[in-house]
Backbone as numpy.savetxt, mean C-alpha at the origin, in Angstrom:
# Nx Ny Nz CAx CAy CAz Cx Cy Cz
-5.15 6.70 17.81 -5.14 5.32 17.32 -4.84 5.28 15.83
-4.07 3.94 15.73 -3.96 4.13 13.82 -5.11 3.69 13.56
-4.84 3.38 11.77 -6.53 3.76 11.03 -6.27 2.42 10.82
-6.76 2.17 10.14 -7.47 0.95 9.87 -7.58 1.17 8.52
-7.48 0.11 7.36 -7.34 0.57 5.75 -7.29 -0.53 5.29
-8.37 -0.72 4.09 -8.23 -1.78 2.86 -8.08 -0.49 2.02
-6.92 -1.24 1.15 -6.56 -0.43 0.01 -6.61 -1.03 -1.01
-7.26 -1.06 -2.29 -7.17 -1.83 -3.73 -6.50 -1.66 -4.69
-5.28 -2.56 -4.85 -4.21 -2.62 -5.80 -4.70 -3.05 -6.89
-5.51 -2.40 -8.37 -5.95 -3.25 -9.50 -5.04 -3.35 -10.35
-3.75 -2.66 -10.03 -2.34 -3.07 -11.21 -2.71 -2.69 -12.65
-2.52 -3.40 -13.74 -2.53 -3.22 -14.59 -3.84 -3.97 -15.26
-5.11 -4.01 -14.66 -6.52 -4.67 -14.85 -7.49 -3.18 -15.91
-8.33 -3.74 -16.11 -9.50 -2.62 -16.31 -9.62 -1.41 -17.63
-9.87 -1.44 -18.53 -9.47 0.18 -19.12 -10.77 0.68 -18.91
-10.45 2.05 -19.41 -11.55 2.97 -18.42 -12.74 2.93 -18.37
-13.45 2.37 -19.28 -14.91 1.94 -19.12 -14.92 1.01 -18.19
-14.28 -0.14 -18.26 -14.66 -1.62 -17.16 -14.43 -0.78 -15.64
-13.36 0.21 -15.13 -13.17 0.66 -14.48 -13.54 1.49 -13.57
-14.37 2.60 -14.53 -15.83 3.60 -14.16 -16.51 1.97 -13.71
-16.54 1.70 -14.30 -18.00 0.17 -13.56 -17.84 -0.10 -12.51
-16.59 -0.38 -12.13 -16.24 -0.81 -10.91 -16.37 -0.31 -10.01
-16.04 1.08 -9.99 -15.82 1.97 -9.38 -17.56 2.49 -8.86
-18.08 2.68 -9.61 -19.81 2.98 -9.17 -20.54 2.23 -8.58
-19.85 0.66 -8.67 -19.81 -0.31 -7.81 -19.43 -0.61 -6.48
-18.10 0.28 -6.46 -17.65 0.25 -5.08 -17.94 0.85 -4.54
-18.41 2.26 -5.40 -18.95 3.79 -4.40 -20.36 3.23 -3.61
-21.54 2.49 -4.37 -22.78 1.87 -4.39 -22.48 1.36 -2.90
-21.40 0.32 -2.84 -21.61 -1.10 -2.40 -21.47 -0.60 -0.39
-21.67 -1.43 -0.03 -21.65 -1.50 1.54 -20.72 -2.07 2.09
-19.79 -0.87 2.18 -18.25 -0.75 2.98 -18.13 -0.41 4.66
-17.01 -1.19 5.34 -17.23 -0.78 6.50 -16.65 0.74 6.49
-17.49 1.00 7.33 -17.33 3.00 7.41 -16.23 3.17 8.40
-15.81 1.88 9.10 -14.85 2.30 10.23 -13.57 2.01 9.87
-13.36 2.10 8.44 -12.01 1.93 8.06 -11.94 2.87 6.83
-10.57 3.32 6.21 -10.81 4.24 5.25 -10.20 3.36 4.14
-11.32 3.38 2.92 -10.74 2.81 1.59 -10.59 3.35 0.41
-9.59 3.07 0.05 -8.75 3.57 -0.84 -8.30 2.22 -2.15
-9.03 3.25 -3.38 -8.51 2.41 -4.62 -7.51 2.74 -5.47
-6.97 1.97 -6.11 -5.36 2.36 -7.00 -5.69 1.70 -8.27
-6.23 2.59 -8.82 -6.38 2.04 -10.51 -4.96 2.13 -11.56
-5.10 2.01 -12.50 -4.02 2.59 -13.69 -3.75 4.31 -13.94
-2.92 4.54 -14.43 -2.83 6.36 -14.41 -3.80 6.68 -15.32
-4.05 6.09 -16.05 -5.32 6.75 -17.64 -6.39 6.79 -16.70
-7.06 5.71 -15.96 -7.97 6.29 -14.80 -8.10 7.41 -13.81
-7.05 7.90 -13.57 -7.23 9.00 -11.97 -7.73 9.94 -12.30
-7.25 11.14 -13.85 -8.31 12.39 -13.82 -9.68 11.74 -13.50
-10.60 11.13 -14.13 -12.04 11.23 -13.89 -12.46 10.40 -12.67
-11.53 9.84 -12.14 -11.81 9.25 -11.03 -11.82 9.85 -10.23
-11.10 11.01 -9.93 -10.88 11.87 -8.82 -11.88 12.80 -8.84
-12.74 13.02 -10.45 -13.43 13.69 -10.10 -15.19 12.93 -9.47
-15.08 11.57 -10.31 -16.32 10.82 -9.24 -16.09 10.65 -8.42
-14.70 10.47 -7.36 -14.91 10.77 -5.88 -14.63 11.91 -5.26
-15.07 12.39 -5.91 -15.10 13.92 -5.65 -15.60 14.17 -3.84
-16.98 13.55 -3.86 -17.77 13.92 -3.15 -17.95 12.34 -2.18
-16.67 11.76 -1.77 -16.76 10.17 -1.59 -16.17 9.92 -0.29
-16.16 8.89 0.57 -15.04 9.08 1.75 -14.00 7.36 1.19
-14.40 7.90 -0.31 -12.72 6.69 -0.61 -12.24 6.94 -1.63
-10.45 7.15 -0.68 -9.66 7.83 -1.46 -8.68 7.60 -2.40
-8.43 8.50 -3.34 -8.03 7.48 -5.01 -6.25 7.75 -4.59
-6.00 6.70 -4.86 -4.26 6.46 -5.18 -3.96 6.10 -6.36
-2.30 6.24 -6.55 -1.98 5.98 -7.98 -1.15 4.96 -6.87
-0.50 3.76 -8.95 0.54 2.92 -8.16 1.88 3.40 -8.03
2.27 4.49 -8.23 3.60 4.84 -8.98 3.84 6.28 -8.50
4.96 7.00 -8.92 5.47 7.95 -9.74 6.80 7.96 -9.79
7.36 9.30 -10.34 8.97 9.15 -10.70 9.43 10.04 -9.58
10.81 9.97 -9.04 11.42 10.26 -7.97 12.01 11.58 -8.43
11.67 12.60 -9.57 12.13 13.60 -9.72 10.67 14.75 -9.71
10.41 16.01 -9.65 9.72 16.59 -9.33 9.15 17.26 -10.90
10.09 16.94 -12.09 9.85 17.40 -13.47 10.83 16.80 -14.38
10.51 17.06 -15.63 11.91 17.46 -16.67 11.87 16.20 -18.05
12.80 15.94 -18.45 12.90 15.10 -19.75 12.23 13.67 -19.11
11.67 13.29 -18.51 11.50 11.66 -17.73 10.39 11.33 -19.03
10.28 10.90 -20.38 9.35 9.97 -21.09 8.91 8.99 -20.77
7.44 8.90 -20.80 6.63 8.11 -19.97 6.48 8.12 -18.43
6.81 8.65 -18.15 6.94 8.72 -16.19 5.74 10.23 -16.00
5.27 9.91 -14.58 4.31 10.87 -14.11 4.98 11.67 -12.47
4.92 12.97 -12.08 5.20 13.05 -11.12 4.06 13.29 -10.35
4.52 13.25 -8.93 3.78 13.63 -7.67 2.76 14.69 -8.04
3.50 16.04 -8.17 2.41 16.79 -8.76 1.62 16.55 -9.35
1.86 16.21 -10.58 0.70 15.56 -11.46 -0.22 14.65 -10.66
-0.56 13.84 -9.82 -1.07 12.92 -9.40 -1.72 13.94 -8.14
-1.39 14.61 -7.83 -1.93 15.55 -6.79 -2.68 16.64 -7.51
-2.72 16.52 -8.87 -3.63 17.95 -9.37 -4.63 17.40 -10.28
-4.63 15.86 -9.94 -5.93 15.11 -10.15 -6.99 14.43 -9.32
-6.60 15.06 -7.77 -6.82 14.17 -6.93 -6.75 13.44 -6.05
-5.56 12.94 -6.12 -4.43 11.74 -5.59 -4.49 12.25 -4.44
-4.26 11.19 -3.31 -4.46 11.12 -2.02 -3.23 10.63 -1.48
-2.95 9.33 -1.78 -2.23 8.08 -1.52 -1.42 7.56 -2.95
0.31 7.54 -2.74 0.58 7.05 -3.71 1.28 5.79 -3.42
0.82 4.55 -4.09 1.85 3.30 -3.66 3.35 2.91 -4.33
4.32 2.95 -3.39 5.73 2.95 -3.67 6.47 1.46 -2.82
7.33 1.08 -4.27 8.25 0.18 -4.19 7.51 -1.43 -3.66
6.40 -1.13 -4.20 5.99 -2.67 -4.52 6.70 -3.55 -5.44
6.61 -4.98 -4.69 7.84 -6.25 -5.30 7.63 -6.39 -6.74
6.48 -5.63 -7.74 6.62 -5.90 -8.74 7.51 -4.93 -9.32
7.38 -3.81 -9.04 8.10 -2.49 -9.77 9.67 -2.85 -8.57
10.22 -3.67 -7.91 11.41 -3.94 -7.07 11.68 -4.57 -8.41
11.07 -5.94 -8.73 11.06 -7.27 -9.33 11.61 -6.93 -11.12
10.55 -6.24 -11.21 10.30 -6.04 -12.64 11.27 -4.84 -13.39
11.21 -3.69 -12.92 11.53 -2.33 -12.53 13.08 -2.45 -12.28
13.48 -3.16 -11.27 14.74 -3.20 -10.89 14.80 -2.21 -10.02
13.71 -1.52 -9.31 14.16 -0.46 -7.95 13.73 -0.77 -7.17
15.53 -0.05 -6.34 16.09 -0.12 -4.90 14.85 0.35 -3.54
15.31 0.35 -2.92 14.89 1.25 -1.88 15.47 2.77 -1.64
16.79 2.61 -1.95 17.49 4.37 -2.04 16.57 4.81 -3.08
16.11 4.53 -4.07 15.28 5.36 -5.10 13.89 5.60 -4.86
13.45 4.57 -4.45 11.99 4.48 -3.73 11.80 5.91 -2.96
13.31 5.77 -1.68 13.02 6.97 -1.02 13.04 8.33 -1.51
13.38 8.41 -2.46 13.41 9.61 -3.29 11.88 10.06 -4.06
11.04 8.79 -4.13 9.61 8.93 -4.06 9.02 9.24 -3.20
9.31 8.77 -1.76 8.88 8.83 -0.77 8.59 10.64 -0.59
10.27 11.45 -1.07 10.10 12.61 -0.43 8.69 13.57 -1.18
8.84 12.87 -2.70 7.92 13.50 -3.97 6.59 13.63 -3.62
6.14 12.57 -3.06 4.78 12.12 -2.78 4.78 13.29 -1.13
5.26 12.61 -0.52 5.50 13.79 1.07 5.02 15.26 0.61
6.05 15.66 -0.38 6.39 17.19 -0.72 5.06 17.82 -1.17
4.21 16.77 -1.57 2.33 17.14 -2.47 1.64 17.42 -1.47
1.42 16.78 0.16 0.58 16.80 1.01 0.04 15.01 0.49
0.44 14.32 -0.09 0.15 12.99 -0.09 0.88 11.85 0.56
-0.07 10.70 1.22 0.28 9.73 1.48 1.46 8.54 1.02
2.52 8.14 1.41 3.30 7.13 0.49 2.46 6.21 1.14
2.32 4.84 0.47 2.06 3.21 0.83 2.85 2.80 0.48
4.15 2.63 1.56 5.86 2.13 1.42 5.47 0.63 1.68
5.80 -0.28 0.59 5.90 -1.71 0.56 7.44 -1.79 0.24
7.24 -3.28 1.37 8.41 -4.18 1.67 8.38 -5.34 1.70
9.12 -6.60 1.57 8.95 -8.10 1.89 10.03 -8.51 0.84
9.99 -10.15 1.55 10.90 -10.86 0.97 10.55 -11.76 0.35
11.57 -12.01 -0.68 10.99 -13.61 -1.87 11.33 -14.80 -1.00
10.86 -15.44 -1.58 11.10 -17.37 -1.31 12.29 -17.75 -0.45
13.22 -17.30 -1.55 14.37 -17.87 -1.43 14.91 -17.10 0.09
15.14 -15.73 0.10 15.53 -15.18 1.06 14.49 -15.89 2.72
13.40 -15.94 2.22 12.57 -16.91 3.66 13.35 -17.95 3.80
13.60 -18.92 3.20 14.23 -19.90 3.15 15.83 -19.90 3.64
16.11 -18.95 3.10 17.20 -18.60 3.99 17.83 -18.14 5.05
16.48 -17.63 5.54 16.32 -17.08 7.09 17.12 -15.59 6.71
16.89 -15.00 5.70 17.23 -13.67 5.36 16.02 -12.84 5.92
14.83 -12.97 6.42 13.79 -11.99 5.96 14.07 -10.90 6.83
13.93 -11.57 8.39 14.27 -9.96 8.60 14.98 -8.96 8.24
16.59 -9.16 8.05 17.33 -8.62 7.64 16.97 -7.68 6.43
16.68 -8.22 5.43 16.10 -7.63 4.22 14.54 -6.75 4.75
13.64 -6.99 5.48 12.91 -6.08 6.11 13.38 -5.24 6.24
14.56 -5.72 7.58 14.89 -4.02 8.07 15.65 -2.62 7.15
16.24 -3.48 6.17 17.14 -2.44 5.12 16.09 -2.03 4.08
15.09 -2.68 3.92 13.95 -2.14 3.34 13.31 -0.87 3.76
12.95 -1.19 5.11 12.55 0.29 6.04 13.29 1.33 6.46
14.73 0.86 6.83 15.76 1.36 6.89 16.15 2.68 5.75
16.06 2.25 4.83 16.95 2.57 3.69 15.53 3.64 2.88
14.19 3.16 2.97 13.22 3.52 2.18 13.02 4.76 3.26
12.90 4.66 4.30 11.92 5.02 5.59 12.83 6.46 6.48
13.64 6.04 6.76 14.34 6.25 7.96 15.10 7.93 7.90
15.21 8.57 6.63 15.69 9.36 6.77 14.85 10.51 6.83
13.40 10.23 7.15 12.27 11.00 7.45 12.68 11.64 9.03
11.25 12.94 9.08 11.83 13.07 10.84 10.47 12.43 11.00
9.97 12.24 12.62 8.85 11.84 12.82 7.63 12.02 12.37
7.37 13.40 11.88 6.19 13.42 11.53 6.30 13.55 9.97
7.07 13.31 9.18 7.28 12.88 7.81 6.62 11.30 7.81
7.56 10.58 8.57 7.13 9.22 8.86 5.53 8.72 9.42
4.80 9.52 10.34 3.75 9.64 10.79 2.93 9.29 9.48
3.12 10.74 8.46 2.18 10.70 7.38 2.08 9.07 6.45
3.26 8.26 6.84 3.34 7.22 5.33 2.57 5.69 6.13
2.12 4.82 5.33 1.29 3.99 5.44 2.43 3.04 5.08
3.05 1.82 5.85 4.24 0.55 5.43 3.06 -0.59 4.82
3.27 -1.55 3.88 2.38 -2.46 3.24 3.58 -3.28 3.71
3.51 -4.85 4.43 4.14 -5.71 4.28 3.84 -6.60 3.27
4.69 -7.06 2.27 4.24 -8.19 1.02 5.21 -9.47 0.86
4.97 -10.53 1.70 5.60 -11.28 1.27 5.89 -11.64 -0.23
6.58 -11.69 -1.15 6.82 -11.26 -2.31 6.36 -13.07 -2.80
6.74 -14.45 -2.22 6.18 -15.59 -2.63 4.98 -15.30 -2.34
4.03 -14.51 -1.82 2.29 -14.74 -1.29 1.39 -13.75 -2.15
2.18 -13.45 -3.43 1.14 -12.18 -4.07 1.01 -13.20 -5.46
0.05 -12.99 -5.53 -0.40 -13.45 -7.29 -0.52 -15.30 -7.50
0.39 -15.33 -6.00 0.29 -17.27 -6.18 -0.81 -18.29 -5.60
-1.63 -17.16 -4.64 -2.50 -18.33 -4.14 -2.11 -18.55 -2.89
-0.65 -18.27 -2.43 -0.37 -18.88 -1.17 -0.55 -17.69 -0.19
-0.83 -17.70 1.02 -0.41 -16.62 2.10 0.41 -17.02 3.43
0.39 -16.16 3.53 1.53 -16.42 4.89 0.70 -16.53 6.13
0.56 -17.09 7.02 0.19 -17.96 7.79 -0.41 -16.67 8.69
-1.56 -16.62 9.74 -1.49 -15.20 10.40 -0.38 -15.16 11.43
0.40 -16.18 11.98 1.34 -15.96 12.85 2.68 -15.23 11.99
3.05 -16.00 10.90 3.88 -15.72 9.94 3.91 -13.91 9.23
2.86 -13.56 9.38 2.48 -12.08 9.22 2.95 -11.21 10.21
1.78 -11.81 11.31 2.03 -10.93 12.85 3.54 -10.55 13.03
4.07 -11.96 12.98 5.61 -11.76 13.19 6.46 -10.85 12.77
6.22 -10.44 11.21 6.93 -9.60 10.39 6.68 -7.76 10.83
4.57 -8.00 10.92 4.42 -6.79 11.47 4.95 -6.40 12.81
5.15 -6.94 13.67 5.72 -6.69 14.87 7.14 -6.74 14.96
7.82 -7.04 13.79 9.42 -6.77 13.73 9.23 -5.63 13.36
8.39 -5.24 12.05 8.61 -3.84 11.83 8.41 -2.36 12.89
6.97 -2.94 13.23 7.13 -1.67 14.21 8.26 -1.59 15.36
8.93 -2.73 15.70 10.10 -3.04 16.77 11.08 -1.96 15.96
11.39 -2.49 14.94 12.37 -1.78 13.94 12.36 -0.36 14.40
11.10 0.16 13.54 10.76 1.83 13.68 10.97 2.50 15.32
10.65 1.93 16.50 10.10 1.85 17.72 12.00 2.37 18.20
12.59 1.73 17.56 14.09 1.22 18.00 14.84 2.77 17.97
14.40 3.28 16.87 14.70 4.90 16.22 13.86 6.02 16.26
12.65 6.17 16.29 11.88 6.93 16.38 10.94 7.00 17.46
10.99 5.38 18.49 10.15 5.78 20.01 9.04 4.92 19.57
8.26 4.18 20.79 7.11 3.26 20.98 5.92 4.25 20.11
6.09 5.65 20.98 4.47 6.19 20.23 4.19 6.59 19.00
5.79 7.11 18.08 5.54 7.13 16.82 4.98 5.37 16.02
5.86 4.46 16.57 5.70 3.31 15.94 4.47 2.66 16.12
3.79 3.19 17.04 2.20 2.27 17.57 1.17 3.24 16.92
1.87 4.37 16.14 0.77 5.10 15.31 0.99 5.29 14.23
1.87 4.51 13.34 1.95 4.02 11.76 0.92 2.56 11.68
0.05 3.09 10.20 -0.42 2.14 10.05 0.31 0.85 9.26
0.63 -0.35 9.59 0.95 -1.59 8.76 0.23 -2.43 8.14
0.00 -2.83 6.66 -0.93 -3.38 6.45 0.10 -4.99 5.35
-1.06 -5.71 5.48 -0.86 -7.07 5.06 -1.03 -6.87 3.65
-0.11 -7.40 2.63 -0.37 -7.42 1.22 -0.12 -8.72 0.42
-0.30 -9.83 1.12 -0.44 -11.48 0.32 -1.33 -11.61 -0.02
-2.38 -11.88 -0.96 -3.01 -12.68 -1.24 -3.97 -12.27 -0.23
-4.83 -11.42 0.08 -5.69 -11.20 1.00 -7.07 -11.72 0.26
-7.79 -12.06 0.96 -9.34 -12.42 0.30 -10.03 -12.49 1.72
-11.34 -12.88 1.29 -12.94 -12.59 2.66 -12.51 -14.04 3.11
-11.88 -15.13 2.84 -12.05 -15.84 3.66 -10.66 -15.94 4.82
-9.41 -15.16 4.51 -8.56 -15.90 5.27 -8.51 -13.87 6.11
-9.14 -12.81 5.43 -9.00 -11.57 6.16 -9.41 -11.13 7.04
-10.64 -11.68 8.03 -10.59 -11.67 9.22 -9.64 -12.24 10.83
-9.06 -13.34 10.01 -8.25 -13.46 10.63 -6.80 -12.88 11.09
-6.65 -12.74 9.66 -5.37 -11.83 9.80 -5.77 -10.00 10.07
-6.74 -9.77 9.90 -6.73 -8.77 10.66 -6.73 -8.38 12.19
-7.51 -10.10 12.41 -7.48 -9.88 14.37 -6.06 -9.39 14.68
-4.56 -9.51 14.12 -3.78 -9.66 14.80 -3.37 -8.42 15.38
-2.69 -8.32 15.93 -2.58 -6.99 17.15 -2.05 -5.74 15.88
-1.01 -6.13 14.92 -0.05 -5.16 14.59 -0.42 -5.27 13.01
-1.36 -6.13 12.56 -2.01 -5.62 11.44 -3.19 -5.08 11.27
-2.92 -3.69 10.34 -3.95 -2.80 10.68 -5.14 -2.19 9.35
-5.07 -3.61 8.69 -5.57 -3.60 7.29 -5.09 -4.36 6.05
-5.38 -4.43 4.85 -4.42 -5.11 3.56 -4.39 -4.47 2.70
-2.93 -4.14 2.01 -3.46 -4.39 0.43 -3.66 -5.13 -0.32
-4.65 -4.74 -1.04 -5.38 -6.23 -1.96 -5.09 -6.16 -3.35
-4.80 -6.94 -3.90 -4.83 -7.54 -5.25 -6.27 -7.85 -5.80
-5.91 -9.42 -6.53 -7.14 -9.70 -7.27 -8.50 -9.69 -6.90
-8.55 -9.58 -5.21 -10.25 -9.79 -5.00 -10.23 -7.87 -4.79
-9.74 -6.96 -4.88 -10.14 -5.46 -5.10 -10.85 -5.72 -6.43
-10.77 -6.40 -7.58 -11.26 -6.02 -8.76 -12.58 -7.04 -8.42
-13.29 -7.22 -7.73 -14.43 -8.12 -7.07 -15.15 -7.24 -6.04
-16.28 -6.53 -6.24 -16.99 -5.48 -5.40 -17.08 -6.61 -4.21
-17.99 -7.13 -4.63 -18.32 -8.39 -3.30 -17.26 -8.64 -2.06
-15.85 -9.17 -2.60 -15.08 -9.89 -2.39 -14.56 -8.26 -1.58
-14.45 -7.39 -2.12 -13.48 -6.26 -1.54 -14.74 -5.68 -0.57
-15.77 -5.79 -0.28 -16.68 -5.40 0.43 -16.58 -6.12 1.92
-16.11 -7.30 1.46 -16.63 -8.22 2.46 -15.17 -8.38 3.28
-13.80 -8.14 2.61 -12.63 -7.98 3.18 -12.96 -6.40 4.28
-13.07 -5.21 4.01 -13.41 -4.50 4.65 -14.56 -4.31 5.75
-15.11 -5.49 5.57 -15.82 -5.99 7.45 -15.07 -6.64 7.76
-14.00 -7.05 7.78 -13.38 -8.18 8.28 -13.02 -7.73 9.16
-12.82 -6.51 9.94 -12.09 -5.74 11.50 -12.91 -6.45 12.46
């Protein structure tokens, strides 16, 4: 069976004192045990984080790294590095670093292999903006998302990576996408994967929801058949709020 996963996206929140806080907070707090959680702080956080969860069953991710394995890259961190602090799970090609960043999915996948090559997790995010919904683009842009990020894995490359769907209008605005409006997307994707790689690889990748998740609208959207967790934004930096999303199964 796939897993089940709240993962906490704190972006660019916290420096390392407010962060240790949080964090002793979340280790403290009363999480469901039947899902595995995983936090994603800033990179100045992960050495000592990795070493307070040392002894924890929640596992530290970075948001990032660079798609080369070493060399002249200023300011950039690789895979390795993030794996010889710890690192579990690294999150790749989220709509802000698409948005902001200006990267593709061909480059993403070149993260994909970096992170693979450590013994670590990718959290491959995908989704579409406004305009493309509106245009009745989304699937399309889904599938070349997964396509293009995903696909040149063999099965059990793919096995290892975790897909985040993000509607790219439903992060940071307040709005979410409806739970039918979700379901829909998650169940194109695994159709997608299912299409190339077979029903049983695709019914054992985990997919998780990344709009705007919070305790009041995340039980619902978790009932749905083909979502199998969220990533969270602003209520991860909320012990309470990220406590109470992870009963939501």
């Amino acid at each position: 069976m796939r897993q089940k996963i709240v993962a906490g996206n704190w972006k660019m929140n916290l420096n390392l004192e407010e962060g240790k806080a949080l964090l002793m907070e979340i280790i403290d707090a009363n999480l469901n045990e039947n899902c595995q959680i995983i936090v994603a702080p800033p990179f100045i956080h992960l050495s000592q984080f990795g070493t307070m969860l040392n002894q924890s069953r929640i596992s530290l991710a970075a948001q990032n790294c660079h798609q080369q394995e070493l060399g002249a890259f200023t300011g950039e961190v690789s895979a390795s590095m993030l794996k010889s602090v710890g690192v579990e799970c690294v999150i790749l090609g989220h709509s802000e670093r698409r948005s902001y960043f200006f990267e593709d999915s061909m480059s993403i996948s070149y993260k994909v292999n970096q992170v693979l090559s450590q013994g670590m997790r990718p959290i491959y995010c995908c989704g579409e903006t406004l305009m493309q919904r509106q245009e009745n683009q989304h699937f399309e842009i889904i599938r070349s998302q997964i396509r293009e990020g995903l696909f040149h894995l063999n099965e059990m490359e793919l096995l290892n990576c975790v897909i985040a769907y993000e509607p790219v209008w439903a992060i940071g605005t307040g709005e979410t996408a409806s739970p039918a409006q979700a379901q829909e997307i998650h169940s194109f994707i695994r159709k997608t994967i299912a299409k190339d790689f077979g029903e049983l690889v695709a019914d054992n990748i985990s997919i998780l929801y990344g709009g705007s998740v919070k305790p009041d609208n995340a039980k619902e959207l978790f009932n749905c058949p083909d979502i199998d967790g969220g990533l969270i934004g602003g209520a991860s930096l909320n012990v309470d709020h990220f406590a109470a999303i992870s009963h939501s199964f």
